[in-house]
C-alpha positions as CSV (number, residue, x, y, z in Angstrom):
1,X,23.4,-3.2,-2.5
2,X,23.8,-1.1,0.6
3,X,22.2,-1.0,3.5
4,X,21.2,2.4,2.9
5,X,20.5,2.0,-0.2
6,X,16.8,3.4,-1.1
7,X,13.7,1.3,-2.2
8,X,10.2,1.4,-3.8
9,X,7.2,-0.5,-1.8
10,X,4.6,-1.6,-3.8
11,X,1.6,-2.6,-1.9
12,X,-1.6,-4.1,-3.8
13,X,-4.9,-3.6,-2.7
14,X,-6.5,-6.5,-4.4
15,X,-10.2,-5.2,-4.1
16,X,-12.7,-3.8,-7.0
17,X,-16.2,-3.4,-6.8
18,X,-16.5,-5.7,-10.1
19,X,-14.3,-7.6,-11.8
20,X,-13.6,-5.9,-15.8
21,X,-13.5,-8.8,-18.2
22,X,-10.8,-7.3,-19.7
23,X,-8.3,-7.1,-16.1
24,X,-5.6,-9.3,-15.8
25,X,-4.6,-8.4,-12.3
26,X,-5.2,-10.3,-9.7
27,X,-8.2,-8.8,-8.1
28,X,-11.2,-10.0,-6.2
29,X,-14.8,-8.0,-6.3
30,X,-15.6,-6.8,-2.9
31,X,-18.6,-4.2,-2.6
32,X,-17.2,-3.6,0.9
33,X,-13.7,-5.0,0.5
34,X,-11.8,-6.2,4.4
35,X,-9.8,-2.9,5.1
36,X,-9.1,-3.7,8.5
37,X,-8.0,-7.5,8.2
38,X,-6.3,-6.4,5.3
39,X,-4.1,-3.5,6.8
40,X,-3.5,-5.6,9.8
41,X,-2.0,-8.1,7.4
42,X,-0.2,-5.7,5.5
43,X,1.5,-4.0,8.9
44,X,2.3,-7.1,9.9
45,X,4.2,-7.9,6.6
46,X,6.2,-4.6,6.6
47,X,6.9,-5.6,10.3
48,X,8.2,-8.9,9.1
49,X,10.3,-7.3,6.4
50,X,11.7,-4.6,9.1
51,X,12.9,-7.4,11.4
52,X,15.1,-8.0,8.4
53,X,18.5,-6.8,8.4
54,X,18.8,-6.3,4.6
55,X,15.6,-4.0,5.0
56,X,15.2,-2.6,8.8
57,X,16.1,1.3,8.1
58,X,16.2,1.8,4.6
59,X,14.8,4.8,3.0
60,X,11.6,4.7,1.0
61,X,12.2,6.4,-2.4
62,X,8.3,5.9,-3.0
63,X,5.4,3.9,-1.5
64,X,2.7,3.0,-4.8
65,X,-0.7,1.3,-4.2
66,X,-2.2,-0.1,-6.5
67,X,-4.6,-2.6,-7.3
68,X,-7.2,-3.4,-7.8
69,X,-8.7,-0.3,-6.7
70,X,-6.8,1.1,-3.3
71,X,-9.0,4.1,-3.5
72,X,-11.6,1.8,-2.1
73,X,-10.2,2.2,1.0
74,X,-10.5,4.6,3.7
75,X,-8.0,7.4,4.4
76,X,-7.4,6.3,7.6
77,X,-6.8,2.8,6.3
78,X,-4.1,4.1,4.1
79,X,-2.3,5.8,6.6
80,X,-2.5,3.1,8.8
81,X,-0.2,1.2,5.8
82,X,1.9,3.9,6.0
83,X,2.4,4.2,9.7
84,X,3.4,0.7,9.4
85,X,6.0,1.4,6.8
86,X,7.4,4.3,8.6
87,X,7.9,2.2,11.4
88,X,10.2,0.7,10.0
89,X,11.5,2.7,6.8
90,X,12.7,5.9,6.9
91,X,10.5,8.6,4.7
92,X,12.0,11.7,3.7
93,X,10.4,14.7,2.4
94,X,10.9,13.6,-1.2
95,X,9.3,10.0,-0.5
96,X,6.7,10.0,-3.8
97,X,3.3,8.6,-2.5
98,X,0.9,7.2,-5.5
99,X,-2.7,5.4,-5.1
100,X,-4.5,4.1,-7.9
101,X,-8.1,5.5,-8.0
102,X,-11.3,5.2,-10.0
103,X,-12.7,8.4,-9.7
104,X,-16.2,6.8,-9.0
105,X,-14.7,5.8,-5.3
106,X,-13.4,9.5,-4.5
107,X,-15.1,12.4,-3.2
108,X,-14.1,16.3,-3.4
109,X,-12.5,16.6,0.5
């Protein structure tokens, strides 16, 4: 593998209002899930990986959150993640950006 070489980052947003009995993730049921202590662990992680030499640089082909229910969190705790990772990765203008939602945790903006 290259050093250049492109990658996907998945990042898992563990939080769900409820549990389903039928969900295998690994998820935890948060009404109001830790967005804050858990973007600052998450930047802190990317930061850990971009110290790395096998990592530091590399372009993201595409950054997927998913859960859980990542739509639980703010916008402006998603792009704190991915101010994070672009400190670090390079983005291009064909990076793919997906988040997982449950259209009960969205509103028309």
């Amino acid at each position: 593998m290259s050093a250049a070489e492109p990658f996907a980052l998945y990042v898992h947003v563990p939080y769900c209002r409820h549990v389903c009995p039928y969900c295998d993730f690994n998820v935890l049921a948060a009404a109001t899930p830790p967005e804050r202590d858990y973007v600052a662990a998450v930047a802190a992680e990317l930061a850990a990986y971009g110290a790395d030499a096998h990592w530091s640089g590399r372009p993201l082909r595409s950054v997927y959150f998913g859960g859980g229910t990542p739509s639980l969190f703010t916008p402006g705790a998603i792009a704190d993640v991915l101010a994070a990772a672009a400190a670090h990765f390079a983005f291009g203008a064909d990076t793919e950006l997906t988040l997982e939602a449950n259209p009960d945790t969205v509103v028309p903006e």
